[in-house]
N, C-alpha and C positions, 0 to 999 in steps of 0.2 A: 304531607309533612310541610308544615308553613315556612314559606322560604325569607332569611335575612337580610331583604332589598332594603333596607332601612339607612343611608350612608351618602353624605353629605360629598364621598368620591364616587364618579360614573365607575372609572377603573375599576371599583373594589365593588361596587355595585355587579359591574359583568361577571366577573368572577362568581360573586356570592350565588347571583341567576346560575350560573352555568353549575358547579356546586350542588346546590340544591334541585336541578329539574330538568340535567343533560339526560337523566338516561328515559326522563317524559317523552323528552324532544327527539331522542333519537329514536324509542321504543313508535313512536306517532308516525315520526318521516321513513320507520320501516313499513310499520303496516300500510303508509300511501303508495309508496316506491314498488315494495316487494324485492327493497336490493340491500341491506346491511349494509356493504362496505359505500354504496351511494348514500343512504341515511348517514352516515358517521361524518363523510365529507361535506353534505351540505349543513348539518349541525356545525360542524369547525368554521364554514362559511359564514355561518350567522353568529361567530363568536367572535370571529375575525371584525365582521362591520361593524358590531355593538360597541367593540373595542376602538375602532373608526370613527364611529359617529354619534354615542354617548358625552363624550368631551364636550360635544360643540352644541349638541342640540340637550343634552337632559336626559335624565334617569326617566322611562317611559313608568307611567300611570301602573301598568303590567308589564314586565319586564320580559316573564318568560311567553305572555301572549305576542310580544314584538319579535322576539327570539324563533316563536314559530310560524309568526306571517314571512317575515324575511325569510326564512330557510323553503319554505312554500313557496315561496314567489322564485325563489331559485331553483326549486324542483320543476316546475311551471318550465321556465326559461331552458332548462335542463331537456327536458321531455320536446322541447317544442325545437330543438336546436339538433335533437337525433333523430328527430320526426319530420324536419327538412331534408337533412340529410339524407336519411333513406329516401323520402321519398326521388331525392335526385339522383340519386342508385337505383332504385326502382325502372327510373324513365330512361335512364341509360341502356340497362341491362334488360329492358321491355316487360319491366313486374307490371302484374296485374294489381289496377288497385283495390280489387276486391280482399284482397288479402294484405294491406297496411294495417298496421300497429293501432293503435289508439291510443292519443295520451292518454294516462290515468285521470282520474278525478281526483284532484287533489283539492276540493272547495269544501270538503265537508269539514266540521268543526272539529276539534280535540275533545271528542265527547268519549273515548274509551282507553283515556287516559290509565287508570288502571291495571286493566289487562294489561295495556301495550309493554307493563313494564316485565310483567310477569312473562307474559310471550316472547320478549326479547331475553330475559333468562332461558328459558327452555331454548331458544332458537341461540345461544351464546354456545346452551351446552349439548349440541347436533352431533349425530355419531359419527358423522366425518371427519371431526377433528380429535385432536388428540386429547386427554385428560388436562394435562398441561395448557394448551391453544387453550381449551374452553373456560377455565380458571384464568387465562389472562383476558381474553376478549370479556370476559363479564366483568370483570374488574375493570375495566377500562370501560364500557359499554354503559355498564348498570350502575354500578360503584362510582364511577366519572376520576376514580385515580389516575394519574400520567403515567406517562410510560417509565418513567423513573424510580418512581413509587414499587410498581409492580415488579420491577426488575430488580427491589431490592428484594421483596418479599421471596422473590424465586433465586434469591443468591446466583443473579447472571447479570451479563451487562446490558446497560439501556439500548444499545445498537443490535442485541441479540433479541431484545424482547418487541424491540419497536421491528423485527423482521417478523420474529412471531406473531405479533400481531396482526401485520397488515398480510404475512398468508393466510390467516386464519381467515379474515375479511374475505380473501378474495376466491377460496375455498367454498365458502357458505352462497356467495355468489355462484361459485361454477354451478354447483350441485341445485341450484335452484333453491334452497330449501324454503320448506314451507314457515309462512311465521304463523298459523296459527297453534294455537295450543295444544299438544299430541294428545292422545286417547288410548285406552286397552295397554296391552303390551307395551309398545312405543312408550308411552308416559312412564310407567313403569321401570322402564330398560333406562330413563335420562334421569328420573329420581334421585338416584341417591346422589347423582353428579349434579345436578341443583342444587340441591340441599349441602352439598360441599363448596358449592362457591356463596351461599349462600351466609355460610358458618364464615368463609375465608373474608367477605366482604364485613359483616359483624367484627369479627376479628380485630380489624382494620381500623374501624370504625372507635371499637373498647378503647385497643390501645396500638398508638400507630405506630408502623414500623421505623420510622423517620418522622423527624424534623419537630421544630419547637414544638409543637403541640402533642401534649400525653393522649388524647383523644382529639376525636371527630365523629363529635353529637351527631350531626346530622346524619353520616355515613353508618353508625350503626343502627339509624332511629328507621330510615330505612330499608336493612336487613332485616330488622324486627317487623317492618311494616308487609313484607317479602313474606317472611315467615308465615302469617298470618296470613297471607291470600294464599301458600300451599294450604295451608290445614284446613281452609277454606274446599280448595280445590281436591283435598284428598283425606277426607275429615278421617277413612278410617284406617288410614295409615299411622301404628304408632308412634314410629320414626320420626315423619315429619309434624304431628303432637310434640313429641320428646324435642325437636329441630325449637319448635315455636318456644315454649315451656322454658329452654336454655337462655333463648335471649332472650325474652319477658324480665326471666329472674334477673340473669345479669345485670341487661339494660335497665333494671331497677335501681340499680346502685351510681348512675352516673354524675348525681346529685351530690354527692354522697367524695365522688371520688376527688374532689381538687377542694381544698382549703380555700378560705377567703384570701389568701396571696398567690392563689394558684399553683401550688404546689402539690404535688400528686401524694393521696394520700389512701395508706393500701389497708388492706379488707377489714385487719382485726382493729384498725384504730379512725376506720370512721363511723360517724355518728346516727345509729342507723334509723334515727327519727327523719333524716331526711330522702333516706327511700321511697322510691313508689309506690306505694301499698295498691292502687291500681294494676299495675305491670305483676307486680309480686303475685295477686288475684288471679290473673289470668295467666299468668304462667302456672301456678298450682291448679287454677282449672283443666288446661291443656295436659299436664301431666296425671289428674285424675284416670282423663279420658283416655290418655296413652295407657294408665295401668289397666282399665278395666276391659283396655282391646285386647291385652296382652294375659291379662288372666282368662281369656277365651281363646287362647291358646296363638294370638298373632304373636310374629318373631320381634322381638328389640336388639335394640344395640346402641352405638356409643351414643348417639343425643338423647336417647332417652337414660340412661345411666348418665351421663352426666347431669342432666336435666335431675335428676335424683340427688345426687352429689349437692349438687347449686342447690335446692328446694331445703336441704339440710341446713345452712346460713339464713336462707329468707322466714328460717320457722325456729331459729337463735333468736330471742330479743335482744340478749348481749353476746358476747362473742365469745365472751366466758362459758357459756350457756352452749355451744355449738357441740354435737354429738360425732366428735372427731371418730370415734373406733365407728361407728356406722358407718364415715365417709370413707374411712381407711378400707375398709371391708366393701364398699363400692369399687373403689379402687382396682382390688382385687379382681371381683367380677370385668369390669371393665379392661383390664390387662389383659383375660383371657380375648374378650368379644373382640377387643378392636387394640392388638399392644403396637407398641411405638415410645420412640424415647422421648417423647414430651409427657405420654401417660405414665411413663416412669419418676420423672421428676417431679409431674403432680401427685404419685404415689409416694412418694419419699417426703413430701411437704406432710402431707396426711399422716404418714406414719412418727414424722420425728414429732407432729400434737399430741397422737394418738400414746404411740407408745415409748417416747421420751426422743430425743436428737440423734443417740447414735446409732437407732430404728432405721431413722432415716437417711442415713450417711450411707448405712448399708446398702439401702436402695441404689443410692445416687451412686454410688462405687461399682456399683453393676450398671451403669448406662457405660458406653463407652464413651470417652474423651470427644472422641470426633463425630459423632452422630446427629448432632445439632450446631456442626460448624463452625463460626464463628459467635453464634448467638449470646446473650450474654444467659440467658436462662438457665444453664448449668452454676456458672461461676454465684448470680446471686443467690439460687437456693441454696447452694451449700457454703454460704458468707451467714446467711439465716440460720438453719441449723448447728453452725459452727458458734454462733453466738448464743442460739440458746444453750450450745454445751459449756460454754463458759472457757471461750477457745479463742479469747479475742484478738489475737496476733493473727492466728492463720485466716479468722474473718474477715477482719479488716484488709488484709491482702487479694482474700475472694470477691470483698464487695470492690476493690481497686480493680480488680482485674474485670470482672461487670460493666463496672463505670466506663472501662477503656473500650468496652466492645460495643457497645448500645448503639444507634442513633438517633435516639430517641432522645433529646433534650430535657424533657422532663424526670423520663426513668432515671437519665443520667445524673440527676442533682439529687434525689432520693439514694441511689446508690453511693455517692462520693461524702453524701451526708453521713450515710452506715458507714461508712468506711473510716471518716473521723473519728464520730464517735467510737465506734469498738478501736481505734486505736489509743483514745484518749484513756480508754477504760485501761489499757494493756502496759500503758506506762504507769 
């Protein structure tokens, strides 16, 4: 993923590096190390001095090759600093030196860049930790979101997730675990918890939980980039096909999603000549390959049914054109394999297309109130459906009550926009 060093500020310059190529740096200083929570702190270390000493001296030629000699030259220092140590415990305590440590070799290049990232997924989501821990630590790790960020998506506080976090670290530490890439069973058994933080980190990426910006290109370019070295790594799983296939389609549309004033602009009214017809391509190839493993009798489930879902818009030329009662009828299916109240309200969006608005009112009136918290995604779908019933008082109040919950600055000017208008219409 080519990274945005391009920036006349050093400051925003480190940032951008770090952004684009922490989870290189840290996925590289794990495989050197073989310590996770020691990779994380010497990356922070080499983010700390860029931050330091960019100001004075200049935005480096390569940014993240300076990013990972500094953190190297610290690991060096590191290694050589516990390797005194000991050995002065050694000669106290009369160790044989035949049995001292060995620094690692840490002089070898960034030549397996790729895995390292994949490897530090699998190794994010180790069965020592808990489903939760391994969804934060990858997000944080792989993803390069703050601890703030993440502790919004998990509705808890930053002091709760920044604790989770750094057990997680030092967990992965006790346990030794291995970073290279699992195999048989093992691979297997961590699957589908990859492929969940994997969707969580896309997610994020589409559309962020927070702060001015409605997306974070980069952040979903490499969930998508993630995806693809699974389906690489596990070609005949249809799942992780279906995993790949989802964010192909989606991550097609990102072009697509903000106006020339930057204004976030949603599914049925952008302009789908500026889709990726590339992405679109291989996601319907991926999803090919997921149908034809699954017509030989492999299991599916939600990403590949969603991936089905999505493939239904990317095969719409207009939106007019979209085969709502197929997706409603996905829907369906999908409720049974994997239900939850966010597949409810994307079934209730489907059905008030499908089979008129107060199809889907009914839906939506069968989630409960509190099942998605404070989020605002209840209150806007049924501000949508409420205005295609031609219900513009109680819409307008839905899309008000949306707008108040978001934090997402973007969503939020979209929603207070509905909310005008259907009340303009209402007077």
């Amino acid at each position: 993923m080519p990274a945005p060093f391009r920036t006349d500020d050093p400051t925003e310059a480190v940032h951008a590096a770090w952004r684009a190529d922490s989870a290189r740096l840290v996925g590289a200083l794990t495989r050197m190390t073989r310590d996770v929570e020691l990779a994380a702190d010497l990356a922070q270390d080499a983010l700390v001095a860029a931050l330091e000493q960019w100001p004075a001296t200049g935005v480096p030629d390569n940014p993240t090759a300076w990013l990972m000699t500094t953190a190297k030259r610290r690991a060096v220092d590191h290694f050589r600093r516990a390797e005194t140590l000991r050995r002065k415990v050694a000669e106290i305590e009369g160790g044989s030196r035949g049995e001292e440590a060995q620094v690692p070799d840490l002089d070898d290049q960034v030549d397996h860049i790729e895995d390292d990232v994949l490897r530090l997924v699998f190794l994010s989501c180790h069965p020592s930790l808990t489903p939760e821990s391994r969804a934060a630590l990858t997000l944080r790790l792989v993803g390069g979101l703050t601890t703030a960020e993440i502790a919004r998506g998990f509705l808890t506080s930053e002091s709760t997730m920044g604790q989770r976090i750094s057990r997680a670290k030092k967990t992965l530490s006790s346990a030794r675990a291995d970073f290279e890439l699992p195999t048989g069973d093992e691979r297997t058994a961590r699957l589908d918890d990859v492929m969940a933080v994997v969707y969580l980190i896309f997610n994020e990426g589409y559309t962020a939980t927070a702060g001015d910006e409605w997306m974070r290109p980069d952040l979903a370019a490499e969930a998508v980039r993630l995806a693809r070295m699974l389906s690489t790594l596990a070609p005949d799983e249809p799942e992780v096909l279906g995993l790949q296939a989802l964010l192909e389609i989606q991550g097609s549309r990102t072009a697509a999603r903000l106006d020339d004033d930057g204004v976030p602009v949603l599914l049925e009214s952008q302009d789908r000549s500026r889709w990726d017809r590339l992405m679109i391509r291989r996601g319907l190839a991926a999803l090919r390959a997921a149908e034809d493993l699954a017509s030989r009798g492999a299991p599916v489930s939600r990403y590949f049914l969603q991936a089905s879902i999505a493939a239904q818009h990317a095969l719409a030329a207009r939106a007019e054109d979209t085969d709502w009662r197929r997706i409603a009828a996905l829907y369906d299916v999908l409720a049974q394999a994997a239900p939850g109240p966010v597949v409810e309200v994307n079934r209730a969006v489907a059905y008030g297309r499908a089979h008129g608005p107060e199809a889907g009112l009914a839906v939506l009136d069968a989630v409960a109130p509190d099942a998605l918290g404070d989020s605002a995604l209840v209150p806007s779908v049924r501000g949508d459906l409420l205005e295609r019933a031609g219900r513009h008082d109680e819409a307008a109040a839905a899309f008000a009550e949306a707008a108040g919950r978001t934090r997402n600055a973007g969503e939020r000017t979209v929603l207070e926009r509905r909310a005008a208008e259907n009340a303009r219409v209402a007077r």
